[in-house]
MARFIDO-85220 format. One record per atom (N, C-alpha, C): residue number from 0; residue in three letters; chain; atom name; x, y, z. Coordinates in nm, 2 decimals. Layout:
BEGIN
  num  residuo  cadena  atomo       X       Y       Z
  NUM      ALA       A     CA       X       Y       Z
...
***
This chain:
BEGIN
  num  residuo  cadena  atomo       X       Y       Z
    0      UNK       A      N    1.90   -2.98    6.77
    0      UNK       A     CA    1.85   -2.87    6.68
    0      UNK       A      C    1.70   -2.86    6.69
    1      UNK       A      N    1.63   -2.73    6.72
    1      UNK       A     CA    1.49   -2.70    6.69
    1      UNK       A      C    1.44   -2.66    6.61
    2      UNK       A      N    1.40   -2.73    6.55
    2      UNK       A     CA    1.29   -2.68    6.43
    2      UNK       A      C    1.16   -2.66    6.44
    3      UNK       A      N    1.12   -2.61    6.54
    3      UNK       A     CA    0.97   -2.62    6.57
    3      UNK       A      C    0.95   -2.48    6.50
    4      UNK       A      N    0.82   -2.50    6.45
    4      UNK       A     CA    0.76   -2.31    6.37
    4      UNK       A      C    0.72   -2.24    6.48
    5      UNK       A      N    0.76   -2.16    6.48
    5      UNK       A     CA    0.73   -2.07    6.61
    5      UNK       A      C    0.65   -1.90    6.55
    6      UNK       A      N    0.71   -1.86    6.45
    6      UNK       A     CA    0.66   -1.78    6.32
    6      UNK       A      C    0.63   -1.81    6.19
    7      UNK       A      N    0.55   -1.73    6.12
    7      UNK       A     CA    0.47   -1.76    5.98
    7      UNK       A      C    0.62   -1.76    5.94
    8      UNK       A      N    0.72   -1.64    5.93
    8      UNK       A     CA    0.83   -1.68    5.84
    8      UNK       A      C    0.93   -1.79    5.87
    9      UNK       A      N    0.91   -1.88    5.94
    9      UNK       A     CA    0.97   -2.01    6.01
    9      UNK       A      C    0.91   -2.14    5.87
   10      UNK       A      N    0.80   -2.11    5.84
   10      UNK       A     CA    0.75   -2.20    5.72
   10      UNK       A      C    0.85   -2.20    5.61
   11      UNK       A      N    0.87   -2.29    5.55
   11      UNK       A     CA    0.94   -2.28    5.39
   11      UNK       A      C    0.81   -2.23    5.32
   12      UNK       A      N    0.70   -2.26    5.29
   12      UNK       A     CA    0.59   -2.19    5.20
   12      UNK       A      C    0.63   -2.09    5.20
   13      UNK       A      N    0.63   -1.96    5.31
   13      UNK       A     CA    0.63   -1.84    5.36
   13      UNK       A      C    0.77   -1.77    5.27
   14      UNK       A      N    0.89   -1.88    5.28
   14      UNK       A     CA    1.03   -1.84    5.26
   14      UNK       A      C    1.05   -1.79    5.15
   15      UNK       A      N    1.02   -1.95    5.05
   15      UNK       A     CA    1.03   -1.97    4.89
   15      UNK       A      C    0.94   -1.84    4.86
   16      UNK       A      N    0.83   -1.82    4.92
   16      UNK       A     CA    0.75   -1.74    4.86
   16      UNK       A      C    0.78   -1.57    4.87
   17      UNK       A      N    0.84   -1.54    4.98
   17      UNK       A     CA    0.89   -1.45    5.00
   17      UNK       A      C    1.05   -1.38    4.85
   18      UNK       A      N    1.08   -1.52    4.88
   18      UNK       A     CA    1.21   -1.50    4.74
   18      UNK       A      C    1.15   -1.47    4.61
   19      UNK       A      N    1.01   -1.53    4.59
   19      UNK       A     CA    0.97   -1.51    4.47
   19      UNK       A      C    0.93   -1.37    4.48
   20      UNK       A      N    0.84   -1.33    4.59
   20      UNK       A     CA    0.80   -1.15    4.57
   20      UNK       A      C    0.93   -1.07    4.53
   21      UNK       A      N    1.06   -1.10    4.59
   21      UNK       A     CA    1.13   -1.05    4.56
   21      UNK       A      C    1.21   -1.03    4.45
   22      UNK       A      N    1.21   -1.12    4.37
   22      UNK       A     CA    1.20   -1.13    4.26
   22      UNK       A      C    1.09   -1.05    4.16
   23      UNK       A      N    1.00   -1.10    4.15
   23      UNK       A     CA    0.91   -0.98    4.09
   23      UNK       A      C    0.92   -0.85    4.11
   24      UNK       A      N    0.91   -0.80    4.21
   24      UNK       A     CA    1.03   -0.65    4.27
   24      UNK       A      C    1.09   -0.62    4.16
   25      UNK       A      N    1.19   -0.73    4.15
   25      UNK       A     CA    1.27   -0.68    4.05
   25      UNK       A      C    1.31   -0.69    3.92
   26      UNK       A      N    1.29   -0.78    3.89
   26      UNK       A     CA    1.18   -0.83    3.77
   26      UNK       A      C    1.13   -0.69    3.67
   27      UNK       A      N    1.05   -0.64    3.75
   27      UNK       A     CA    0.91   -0.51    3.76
   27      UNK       A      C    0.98   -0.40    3.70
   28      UNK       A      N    1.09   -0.39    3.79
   28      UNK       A     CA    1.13   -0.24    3.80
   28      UNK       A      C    1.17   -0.23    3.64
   29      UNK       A      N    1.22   -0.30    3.56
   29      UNK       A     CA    1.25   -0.30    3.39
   29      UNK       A      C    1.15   -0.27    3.32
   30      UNK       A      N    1.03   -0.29    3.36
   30      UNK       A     CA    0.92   -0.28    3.27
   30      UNK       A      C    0.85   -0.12    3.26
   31      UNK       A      N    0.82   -0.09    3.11
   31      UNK       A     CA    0.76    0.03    3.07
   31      UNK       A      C    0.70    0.11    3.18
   32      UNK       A      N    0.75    0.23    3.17
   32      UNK       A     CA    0.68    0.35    3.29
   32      UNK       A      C    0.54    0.36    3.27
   33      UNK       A      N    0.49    0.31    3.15
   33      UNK       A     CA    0.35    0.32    3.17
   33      UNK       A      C    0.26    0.23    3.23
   34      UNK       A      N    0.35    0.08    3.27
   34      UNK       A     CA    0.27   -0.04    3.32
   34      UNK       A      C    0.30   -0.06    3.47
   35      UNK       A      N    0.31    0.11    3.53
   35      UNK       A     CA    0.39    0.11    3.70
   35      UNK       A      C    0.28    0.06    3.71
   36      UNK       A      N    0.11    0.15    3.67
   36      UNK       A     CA    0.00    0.12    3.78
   36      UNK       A      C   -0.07    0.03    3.70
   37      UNK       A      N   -0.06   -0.05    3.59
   37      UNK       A     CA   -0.12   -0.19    3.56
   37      UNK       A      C   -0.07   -0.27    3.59
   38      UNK       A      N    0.01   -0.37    3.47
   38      UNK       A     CA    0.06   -0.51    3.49
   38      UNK       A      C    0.18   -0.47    3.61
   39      UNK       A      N    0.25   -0.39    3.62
   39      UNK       A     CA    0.37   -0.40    3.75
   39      UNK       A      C    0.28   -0.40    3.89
   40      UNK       A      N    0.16   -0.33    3.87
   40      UNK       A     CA    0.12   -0.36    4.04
   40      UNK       A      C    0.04   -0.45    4.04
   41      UNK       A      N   -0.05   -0.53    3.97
   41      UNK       A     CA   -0.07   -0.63    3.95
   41      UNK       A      C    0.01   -0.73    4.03
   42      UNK       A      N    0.12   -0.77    3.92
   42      UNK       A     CA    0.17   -0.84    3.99
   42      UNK       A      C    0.28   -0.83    4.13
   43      UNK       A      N    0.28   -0.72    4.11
   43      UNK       A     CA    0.38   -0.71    4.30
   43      UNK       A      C    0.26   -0.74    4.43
   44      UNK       A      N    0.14   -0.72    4.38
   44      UNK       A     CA    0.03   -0.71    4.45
   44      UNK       A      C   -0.04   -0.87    4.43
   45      UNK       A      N   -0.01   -0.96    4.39
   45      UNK       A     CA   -0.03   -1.12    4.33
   45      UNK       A      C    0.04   -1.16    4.44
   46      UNK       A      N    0.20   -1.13    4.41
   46      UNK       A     CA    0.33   -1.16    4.43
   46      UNK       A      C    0.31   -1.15    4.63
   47      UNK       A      N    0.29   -1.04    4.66
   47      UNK       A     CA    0.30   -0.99    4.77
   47      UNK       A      C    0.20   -1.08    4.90
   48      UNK       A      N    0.04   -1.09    4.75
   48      UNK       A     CA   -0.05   -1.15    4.83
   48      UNK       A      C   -0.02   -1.33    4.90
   49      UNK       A      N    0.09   -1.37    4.78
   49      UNK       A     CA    0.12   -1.54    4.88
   49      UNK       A      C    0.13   -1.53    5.00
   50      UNK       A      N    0.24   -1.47    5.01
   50      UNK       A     CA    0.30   -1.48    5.16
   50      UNK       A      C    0.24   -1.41    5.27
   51      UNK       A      N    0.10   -1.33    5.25
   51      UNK       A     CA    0.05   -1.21    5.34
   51      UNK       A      C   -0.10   -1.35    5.34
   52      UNK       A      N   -0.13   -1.42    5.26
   52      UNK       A     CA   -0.23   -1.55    5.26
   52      UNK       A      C   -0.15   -1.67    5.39
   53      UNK       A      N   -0.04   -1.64    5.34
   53      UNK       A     CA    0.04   -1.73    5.45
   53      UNK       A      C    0.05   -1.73    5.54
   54      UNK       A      N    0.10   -1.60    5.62
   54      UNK       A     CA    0.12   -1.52    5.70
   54      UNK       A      C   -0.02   -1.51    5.79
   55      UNK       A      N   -0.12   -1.47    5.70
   55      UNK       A     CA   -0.27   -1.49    5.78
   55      UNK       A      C   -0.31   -1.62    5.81
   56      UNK       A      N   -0.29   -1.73    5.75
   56      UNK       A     CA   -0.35   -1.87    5.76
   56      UNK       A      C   -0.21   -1.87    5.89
   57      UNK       A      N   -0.18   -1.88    5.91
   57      UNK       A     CA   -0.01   -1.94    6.00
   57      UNK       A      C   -0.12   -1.85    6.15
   58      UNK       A      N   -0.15   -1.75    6.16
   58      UNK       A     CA   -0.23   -1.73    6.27
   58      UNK       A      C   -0.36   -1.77    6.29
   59      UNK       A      N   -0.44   -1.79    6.20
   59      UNK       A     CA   -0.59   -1.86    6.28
   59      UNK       A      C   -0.57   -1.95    6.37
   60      UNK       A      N   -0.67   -1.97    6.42
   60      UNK       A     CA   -0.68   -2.07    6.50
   60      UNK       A      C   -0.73   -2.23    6.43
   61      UNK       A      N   -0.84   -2.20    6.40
   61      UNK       A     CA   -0.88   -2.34    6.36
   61      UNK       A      C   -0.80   -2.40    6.20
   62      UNK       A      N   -0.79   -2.50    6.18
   62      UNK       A     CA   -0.71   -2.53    6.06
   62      UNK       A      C   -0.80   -2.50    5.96
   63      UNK       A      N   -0.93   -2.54    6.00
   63      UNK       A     CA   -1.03   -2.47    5.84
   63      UNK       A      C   -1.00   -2.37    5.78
   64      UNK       A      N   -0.95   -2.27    5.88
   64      UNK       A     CA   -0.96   -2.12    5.83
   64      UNK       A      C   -0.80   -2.13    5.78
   65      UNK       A      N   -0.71   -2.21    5.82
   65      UNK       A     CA   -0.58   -2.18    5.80
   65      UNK       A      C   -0.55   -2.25    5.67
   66      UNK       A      N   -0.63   -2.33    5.65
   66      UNK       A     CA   -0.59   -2.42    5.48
   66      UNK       A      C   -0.68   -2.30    5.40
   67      UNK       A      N   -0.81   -2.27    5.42
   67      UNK       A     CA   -0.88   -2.14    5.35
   67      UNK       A      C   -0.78   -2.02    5.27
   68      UNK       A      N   -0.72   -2.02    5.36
   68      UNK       A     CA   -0.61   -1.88    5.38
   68      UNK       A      C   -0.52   -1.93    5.28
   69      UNK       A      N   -0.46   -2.05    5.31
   69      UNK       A     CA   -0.35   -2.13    5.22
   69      UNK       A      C   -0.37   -2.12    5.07
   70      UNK       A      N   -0.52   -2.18    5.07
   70      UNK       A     CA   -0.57   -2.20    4.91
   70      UNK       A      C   -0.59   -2.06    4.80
   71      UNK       A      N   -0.63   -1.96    4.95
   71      UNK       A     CA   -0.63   -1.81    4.87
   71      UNK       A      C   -0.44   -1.83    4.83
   72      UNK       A      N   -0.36   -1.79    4.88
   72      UNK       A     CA   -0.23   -1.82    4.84
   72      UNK       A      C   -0.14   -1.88    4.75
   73      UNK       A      N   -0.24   -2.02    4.72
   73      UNK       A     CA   -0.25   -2.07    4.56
   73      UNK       A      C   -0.30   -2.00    4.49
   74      UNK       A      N   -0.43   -1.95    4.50
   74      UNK       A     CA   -0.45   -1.87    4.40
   74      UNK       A      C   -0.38   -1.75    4.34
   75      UNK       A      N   -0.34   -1.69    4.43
   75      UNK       A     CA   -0.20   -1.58    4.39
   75      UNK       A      C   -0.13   -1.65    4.34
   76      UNK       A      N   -0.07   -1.76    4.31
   76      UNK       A     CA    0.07   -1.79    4.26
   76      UNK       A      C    0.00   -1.84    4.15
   77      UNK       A      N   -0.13   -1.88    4.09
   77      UNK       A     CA   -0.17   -1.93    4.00
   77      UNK       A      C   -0.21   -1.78    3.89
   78      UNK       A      N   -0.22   -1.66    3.94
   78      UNK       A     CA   -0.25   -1.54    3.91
   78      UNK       A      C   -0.11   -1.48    3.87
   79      UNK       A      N   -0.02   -1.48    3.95
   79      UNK       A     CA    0.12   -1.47    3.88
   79      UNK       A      C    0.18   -1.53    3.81
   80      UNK       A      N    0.11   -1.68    3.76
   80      UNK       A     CA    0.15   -1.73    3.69
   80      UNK       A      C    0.14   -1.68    3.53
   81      UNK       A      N   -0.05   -1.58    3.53
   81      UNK       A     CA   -0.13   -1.55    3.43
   81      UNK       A      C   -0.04   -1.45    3.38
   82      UNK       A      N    0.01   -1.34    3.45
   82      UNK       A     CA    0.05   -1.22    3.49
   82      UNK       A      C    0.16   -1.23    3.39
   83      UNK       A      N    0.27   -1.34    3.45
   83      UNK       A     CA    0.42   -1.34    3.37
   83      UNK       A      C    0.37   -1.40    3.20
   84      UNK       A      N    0.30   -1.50    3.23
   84      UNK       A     CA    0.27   -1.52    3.05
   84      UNK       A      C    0.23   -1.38    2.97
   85      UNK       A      N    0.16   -1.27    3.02
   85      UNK       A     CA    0.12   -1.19    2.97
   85      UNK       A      C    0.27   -1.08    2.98
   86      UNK       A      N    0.34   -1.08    3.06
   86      UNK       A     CA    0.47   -0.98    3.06
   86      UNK       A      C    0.53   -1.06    2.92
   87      UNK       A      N    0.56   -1.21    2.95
   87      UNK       A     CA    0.64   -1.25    2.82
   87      UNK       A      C    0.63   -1.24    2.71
   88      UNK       A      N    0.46   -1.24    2.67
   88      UNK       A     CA    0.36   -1.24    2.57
   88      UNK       A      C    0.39   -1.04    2.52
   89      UNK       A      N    0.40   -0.99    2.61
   89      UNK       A     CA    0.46   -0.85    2.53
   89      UNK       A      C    0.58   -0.81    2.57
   90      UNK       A      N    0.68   -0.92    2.55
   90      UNK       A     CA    0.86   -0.91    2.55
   90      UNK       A      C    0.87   -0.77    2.64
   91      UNK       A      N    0.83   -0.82    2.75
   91      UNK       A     CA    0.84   -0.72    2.91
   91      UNK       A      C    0.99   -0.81    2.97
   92      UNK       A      N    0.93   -0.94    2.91
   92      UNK       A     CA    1.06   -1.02    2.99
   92      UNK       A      C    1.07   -1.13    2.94
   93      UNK       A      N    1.24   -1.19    2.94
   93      UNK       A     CA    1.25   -1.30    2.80
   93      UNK       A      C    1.18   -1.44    2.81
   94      UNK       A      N    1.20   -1.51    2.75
   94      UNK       A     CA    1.14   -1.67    2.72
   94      UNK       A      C    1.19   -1.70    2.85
   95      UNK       A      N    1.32   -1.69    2.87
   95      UNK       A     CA    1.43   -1.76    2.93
   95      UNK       A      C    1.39   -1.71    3.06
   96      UNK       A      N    1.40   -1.58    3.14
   96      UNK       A     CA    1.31   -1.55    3.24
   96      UNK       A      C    1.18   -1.59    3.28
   97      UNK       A      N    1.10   -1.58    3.18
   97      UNK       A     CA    0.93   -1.66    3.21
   97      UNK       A      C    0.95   -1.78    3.20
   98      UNK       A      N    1.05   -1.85    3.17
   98      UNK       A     CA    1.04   -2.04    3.23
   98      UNK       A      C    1.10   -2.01    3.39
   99      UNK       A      N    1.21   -1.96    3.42
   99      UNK       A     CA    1.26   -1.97    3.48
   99      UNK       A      C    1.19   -1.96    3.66
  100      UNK       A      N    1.11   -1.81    3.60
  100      UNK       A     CA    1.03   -1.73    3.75
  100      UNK       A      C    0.91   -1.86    3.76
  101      UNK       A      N    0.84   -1.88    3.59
  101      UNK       A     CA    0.71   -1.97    3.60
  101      UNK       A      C    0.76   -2.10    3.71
  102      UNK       A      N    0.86   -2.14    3.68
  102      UNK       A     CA    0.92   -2.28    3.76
  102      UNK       A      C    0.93   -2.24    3.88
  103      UNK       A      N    0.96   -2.09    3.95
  103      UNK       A     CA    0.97   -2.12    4.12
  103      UNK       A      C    0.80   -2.06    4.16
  104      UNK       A      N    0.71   -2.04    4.05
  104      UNK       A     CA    0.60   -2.02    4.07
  104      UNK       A      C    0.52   -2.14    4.10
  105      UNK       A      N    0.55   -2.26    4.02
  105      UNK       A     CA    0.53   -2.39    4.06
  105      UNK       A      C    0.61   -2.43    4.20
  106      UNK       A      N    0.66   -2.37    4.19
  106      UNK       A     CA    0.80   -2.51    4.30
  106      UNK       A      C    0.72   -2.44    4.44
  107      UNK       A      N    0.68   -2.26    4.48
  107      UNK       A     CA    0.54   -2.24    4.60
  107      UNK       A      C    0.44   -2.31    4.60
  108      UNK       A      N    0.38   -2.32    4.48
  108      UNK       A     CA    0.24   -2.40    4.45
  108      UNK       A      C    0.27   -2.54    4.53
  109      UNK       A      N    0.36   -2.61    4.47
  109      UNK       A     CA    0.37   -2.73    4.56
  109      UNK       A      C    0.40   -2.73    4.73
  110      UNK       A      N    0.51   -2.64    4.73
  110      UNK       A     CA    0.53   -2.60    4.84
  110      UNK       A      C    0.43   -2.56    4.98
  111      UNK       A      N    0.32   -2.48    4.91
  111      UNK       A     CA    0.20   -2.47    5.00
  111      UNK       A      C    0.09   -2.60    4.99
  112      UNK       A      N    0.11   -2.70    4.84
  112      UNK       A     CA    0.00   -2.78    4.85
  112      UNK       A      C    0.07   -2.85    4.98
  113      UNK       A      N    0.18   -2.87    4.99
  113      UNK       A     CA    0.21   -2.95    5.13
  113      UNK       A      C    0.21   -2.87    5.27
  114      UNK       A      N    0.20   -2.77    5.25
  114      UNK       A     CA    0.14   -2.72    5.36
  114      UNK       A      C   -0.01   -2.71    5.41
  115      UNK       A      N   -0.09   -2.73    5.30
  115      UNK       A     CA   -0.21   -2.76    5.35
  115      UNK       A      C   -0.26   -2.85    5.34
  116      UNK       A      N   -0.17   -2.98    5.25
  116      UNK       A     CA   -0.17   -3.13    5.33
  116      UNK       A      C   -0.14   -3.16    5.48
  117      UNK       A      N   -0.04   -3.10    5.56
  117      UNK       A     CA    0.04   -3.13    5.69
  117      UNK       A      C   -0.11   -3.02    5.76
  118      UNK       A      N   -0.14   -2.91    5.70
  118      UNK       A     CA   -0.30   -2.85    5.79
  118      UNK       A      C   -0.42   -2.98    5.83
  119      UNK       A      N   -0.44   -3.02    5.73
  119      UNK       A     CA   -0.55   -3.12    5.67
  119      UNK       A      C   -0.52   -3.20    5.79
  120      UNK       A      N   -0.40   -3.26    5.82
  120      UNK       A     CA   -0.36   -3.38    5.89
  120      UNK       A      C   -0.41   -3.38    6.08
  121      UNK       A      N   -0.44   -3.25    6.11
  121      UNK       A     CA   -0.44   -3.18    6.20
  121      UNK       A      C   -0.51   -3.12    6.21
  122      UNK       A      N   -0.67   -3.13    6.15
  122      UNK       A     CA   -0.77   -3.11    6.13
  122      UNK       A      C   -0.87   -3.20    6.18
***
């Protein structure tokens, strides 16, 4: 079996994180017609930016630039993190939903800190 990464979407960072934009997608689509062009693009545009941070760091060349890239991509998932407390905070979406998304918002976070541990190493 080969597992070698051959594409950015070959990462699990890239994967997990892709399932979470997707989710927000749809998530989104329930919320007030008035909050298409605030809090909904906000966060699809948070959401969107992990895996497009990922995606860019997975091509540089040097690892500096590719853990750089990485950490912007934490910061999206730390920014969607802000995003969902504020959807829950005005019952856009339940308790039970904002634990639920906040937890695979954590579970990329870690998922990229080890990706830019295994960068570091190879550095």
């Amino acid at each position: 079996m080969n597992n070698k990464i051959k594409n950015f979407t070959d990462l699990n960072a890239w994967q997990e994180g892709h399932k979470l934009v997707l989710l927000i997608y749809q998530i989104t689509k329930n919320f007030p017609q008035e909050e298409k062009f605030g809090l909904v693009a906000q966060m699809r545009r948070a959401a969107v930016s992990i895996t497009s941070n990922i995606a860019e760091g997975f091509s540089r060349q040097s690892y500096a630039d590719k853990i750089r890239f990485y950490f912007m991509s934490q910061g999206s998932v730390t920014e969607l993190q802000n995003q969902l407390i504020i959807a829950k905070d005005l019952n856009y979406i339940s308790e039970k939903e904002s634990e639920d998304i906040i937890q695979k918002t954590v579970d990329v976070h870690k998922i990229i800190n080890g990706l830019i541990k295994a960068s570091k190493n190879y550095s």
